[in-house]
C-alpha positions in Angstrom: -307.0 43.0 258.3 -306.6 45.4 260.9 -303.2 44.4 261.9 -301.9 44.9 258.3 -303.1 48.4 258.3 -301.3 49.2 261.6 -298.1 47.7 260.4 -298.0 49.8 257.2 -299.0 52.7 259.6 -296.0 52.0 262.1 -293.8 51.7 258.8 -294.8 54.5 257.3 -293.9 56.8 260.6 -290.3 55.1 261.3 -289.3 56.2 257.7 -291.0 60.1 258.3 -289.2 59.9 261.5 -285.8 58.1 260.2 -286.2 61.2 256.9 -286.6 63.8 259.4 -283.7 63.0 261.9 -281.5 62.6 258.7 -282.4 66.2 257.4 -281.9 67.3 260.9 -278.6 65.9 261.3 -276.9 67.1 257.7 -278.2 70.4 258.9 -276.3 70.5 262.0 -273.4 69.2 260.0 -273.7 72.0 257.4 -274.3 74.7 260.3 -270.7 73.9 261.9 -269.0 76.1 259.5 -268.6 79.7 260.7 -267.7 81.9 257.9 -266.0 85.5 258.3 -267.0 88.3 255.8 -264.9 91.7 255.9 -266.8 94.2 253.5 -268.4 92.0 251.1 -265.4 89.4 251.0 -265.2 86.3 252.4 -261.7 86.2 255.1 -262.3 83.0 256.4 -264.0 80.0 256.7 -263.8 77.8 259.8 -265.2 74.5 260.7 -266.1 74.4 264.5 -266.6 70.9 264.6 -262.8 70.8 264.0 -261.3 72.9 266.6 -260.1 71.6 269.3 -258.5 74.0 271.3 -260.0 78.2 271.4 -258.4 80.6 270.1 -258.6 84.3 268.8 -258.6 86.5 265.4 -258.3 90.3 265.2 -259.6 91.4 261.8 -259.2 95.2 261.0 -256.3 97.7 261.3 -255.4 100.5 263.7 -256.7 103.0 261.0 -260.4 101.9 260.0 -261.2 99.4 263.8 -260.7 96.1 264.2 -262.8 93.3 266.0 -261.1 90.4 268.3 -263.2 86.9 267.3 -263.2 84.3 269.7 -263.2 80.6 268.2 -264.0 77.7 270.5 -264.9 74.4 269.8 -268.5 74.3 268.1 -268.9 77.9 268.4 -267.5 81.6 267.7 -268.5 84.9 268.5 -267.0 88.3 268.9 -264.8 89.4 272.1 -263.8 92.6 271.8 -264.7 95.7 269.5 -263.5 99.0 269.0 -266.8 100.4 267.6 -268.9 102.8 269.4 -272.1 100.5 270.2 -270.4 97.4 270.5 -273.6 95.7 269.4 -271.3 92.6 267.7 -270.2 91.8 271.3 -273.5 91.9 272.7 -274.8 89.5 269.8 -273.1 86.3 271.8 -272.2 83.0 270.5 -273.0 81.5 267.4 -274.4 79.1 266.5 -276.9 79.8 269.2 -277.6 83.2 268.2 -280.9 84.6 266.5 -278.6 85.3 263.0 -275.6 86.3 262.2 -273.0 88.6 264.0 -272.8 92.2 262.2 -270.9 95.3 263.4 -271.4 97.7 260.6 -268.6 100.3 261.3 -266.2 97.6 260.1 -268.5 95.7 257.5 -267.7 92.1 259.0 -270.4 89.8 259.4 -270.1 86.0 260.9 -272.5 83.4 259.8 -273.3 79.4 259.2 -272.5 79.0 256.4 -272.4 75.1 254.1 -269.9 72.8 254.2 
């Protein structure tokens, strides 16, 4: 009797553990898409687990600032600025990072977003 209960036991755990590595890995999955937002409006979308060689985007003009975006292979963050705090450089890579890169003087914003 004892030996039944264990068995539905060990059971029980491989599928709570089998449930939670499945969440776990359509989260990553999901995760792997940066998205760009220029003052309110999505610029682009980009899905890291799909580059394969790194690259750069400037976003901005010469009259209202720009930022240089740095896209590598799983992750993206921003090189250069031409704000006065430079706070988006300093916010690293994503994903990685605590949220989502901001620099308010231009109104961009880098998330995860969903597949």
């Amino acid at each position: 009797m004892k030996t039944k209960y264990w068995i539905i036991i060990i059971v029980l755990l491989a599928l709570l553990f089998g449930g939670l590595y499945l969440v776990q890995r359509h989260n990553a999955r999901a995760s792997q898409v940066a998205e760009i937002w220029v003052d309110g409006t999505l610029f682009k979308r980009i899905d890291l687990s799909q580059v394969k060689e790194a690259y750069t985007l400037v976003v901005g003009d010469l009259e209202k600032g720009s930022n240089t975006i740095l896209v590598e292979p799983g992750r993206i963050r921003v090189l250069e600025a031409d704000c006065p705090d430079l706070l988006c450089e300093k916010q690293g890579w994503l994903p990685g990072g605590a949220g989502p890169i901001v620099c308010l003087p231009h109104k961009l914003i880098i998330r995860m977003g969903e597949e």
